[in-house]
VOBA-1610 file (N, C-alpha, C; in pm, whole numbers, padded with zeros to 5 digits, always signed):
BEGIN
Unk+10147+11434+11191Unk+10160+11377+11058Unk+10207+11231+11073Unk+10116+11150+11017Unk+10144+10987+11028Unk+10252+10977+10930Unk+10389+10880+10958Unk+10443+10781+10833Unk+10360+10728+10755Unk+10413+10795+10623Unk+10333+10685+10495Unk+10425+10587+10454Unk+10365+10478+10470Unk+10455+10374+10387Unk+10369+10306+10280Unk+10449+10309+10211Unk+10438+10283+10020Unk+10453+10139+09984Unk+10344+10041+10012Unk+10368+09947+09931Unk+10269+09879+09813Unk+10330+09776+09788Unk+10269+09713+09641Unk+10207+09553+09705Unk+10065+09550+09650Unk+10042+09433+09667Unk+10111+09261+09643Unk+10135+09255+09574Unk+10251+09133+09526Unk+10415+09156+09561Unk+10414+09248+09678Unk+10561+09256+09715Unk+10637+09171+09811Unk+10664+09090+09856Unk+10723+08973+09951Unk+10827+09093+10028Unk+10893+09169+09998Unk+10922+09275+10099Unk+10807+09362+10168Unk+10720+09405+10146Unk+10655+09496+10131Unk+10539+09429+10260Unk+10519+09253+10222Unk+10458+09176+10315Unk+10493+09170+10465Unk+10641+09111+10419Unk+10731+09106+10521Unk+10700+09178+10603Unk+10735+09323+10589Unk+10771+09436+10648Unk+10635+09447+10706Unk+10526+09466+10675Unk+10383+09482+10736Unk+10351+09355+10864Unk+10425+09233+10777Unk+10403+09141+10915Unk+10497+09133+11031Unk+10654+09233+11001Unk+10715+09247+11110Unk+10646+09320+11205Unk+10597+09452+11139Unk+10509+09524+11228Unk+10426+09455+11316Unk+10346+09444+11225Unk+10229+09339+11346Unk+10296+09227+11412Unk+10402+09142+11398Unk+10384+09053+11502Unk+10534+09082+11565Unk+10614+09134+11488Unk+10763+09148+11589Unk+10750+09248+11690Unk+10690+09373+11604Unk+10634+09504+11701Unk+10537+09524+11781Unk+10456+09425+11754Unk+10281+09389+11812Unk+10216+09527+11779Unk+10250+09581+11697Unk+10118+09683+11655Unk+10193+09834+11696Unk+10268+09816+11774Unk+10317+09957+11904Unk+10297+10055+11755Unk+10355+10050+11652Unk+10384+10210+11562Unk+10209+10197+11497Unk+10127+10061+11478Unk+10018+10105+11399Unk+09945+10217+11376Unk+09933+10339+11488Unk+09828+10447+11493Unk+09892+10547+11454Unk+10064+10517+11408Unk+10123+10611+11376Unk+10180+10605+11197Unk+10131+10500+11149Unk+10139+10483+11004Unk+10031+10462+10927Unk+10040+10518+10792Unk+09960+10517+10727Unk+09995+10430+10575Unk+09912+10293+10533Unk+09954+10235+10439Unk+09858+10280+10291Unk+09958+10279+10225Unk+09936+10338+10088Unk+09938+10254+09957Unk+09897+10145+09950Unk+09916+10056+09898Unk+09930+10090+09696Unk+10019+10083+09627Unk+09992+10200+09542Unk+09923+10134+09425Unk+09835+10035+09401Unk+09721+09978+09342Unk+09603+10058+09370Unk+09550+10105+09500Unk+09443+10160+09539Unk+09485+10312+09567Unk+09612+10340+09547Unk+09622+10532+09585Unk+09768+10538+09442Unk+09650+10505+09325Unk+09816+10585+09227Unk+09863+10704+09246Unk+09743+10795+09266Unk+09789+10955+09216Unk+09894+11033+09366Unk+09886+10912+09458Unk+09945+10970+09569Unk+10074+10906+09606Unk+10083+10781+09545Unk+10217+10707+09553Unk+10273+10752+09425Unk+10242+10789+09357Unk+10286+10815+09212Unk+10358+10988+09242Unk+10323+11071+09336Unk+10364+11213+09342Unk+10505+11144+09474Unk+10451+11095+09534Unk+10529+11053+09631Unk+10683+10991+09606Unk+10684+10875+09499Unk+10747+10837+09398Unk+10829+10953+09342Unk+10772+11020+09282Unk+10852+11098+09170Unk+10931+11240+09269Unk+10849+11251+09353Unk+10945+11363+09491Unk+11067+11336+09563Unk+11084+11231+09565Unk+11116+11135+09659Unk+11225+11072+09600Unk+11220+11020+09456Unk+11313+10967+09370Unk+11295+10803+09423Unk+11237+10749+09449Unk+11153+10617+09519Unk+11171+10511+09414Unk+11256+10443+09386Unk+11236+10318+09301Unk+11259+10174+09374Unk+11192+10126+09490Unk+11181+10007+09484Unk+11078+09998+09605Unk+11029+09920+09636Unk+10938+09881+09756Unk+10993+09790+09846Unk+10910+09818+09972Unk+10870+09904+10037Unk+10965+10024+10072Unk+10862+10153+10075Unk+10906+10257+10146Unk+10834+10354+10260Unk+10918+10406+10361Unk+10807+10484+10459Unk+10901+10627+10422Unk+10805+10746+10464Unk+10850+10843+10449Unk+10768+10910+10521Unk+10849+11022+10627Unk+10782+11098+10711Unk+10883+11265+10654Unk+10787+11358+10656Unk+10872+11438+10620Unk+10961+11475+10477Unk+11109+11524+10550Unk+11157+11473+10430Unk+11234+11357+10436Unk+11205+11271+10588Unk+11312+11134+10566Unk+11225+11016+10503Unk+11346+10970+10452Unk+11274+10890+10349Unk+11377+10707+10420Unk+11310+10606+10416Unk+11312+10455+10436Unk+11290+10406+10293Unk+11383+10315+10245Unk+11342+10236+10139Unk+11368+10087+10155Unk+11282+09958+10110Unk+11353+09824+10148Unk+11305+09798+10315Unk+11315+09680+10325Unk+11314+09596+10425Unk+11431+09545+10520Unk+11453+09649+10625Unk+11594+09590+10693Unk+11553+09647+10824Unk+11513+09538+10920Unk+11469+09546+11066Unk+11536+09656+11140Unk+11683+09650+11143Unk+11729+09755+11240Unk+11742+09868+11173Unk+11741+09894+11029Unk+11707+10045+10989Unk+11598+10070+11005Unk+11460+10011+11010Unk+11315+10032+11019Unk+11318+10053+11159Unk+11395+09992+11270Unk+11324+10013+11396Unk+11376+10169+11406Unk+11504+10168+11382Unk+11573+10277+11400Unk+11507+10408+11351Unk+11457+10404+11233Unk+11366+10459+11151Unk+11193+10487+11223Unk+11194+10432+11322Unk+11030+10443+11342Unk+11037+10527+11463Unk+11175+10477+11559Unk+11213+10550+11716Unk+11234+10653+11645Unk+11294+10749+11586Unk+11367+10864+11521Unk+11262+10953+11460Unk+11133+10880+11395Unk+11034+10938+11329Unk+10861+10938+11369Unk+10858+10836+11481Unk+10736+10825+11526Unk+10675+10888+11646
//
């Protein structure tokens, strides 16, 4: 089961966080996440959202652990622990 992470197109966190991946991480978690951008997947960020209790972007969620926000050493910590 891949991490889904939940973001919004016009999010400057949500950016961030996708371009830490790619260039701080060089890709290492890419084959293990799945982006959900919730413009193009309502009915699945929207169940995800409301399970979850999810109010702000970005979020990854594997399971039942849940990541919310943009903060490098909880995300790395978060990806070793869940990926």
């Amino acid at each position: 089961m891949k991490i889904k992470l939940l973001t919004r197109k016009n999010c400057p966190n949500c950016n961030g966080l996708k371009l830490f991946l790619e260039k701080a991480l060089n890709n290492k978690y890419k084959d293990k996440i799945e982006i959900l951008e919730e413009e193009q997947n309502r009915d699945i960020v929207g169940e995800l959202i409301k399970k979850f209790n999810i109010q702000s972007f970005p979020a990854m969620i594997k399971g039942e652990n849940v990541l919310v926000g943009f903060q490098p050493s909880k995300l790395i910590n978060f990806l070793e622990t869940n990926a």
